[in-house]
N, C-alpha and C positions, 0 to 999 in steps of 0.2 A: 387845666387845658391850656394849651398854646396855640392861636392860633397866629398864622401869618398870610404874609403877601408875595408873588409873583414877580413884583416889580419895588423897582426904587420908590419910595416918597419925592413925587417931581417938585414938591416945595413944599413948607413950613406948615402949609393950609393941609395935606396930606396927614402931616404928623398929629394935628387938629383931630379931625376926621376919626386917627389910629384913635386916640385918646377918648373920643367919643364915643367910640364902639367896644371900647376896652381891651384894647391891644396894649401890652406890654412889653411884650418880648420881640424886635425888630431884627430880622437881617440888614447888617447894613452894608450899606453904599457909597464909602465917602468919596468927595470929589475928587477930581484926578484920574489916573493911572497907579496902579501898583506900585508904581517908583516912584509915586508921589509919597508911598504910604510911611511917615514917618510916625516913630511914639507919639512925639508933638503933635501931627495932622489928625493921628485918632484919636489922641485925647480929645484935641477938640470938637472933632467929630459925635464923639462918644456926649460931650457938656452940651453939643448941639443941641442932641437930642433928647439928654433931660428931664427939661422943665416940659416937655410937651407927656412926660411917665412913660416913655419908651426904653427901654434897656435893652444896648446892642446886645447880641449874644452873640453872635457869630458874623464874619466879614464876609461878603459874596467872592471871592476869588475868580479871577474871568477865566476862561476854557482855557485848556492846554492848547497847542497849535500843535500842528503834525508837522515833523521834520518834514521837508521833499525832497529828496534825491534825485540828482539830475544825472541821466545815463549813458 
């Protein structure tokens, strides 16, 4: 069973918590913007999370925007 969360881990104490209750499997959240998102910044992202027995599985991607056409 997988279970997960709704929201980002808002600090280290969060990933605490996941680990406590036996969460493994996290959507993540790295800091940033999308165009921050480099190999580098997930890796680290990824080592972040770690030692606390959280494995990212999948990135949150933020919402598409709607084109607006002006008329």
């Amino acid at each position: 069973m997988h279970l997960g969360t709704q929201f980002s881990p808002r600090s280290d104490e969060d990933l605490r918590v996941f680990a406590q209750l036996g969460i493994e499997h996290i959507c993540g959240y790295p800091p940033g913007t999308q165009k921050d998102w480099t190999a580098e910044n997930l890796t680290r992202y990824r080592e972040h999370t770690e030692p606390y027995g959280a494995t990212v599985d999948v990135v949150a991607l933020p919402p598409a925007r709607k084109s607006v056409v002006e008329g």
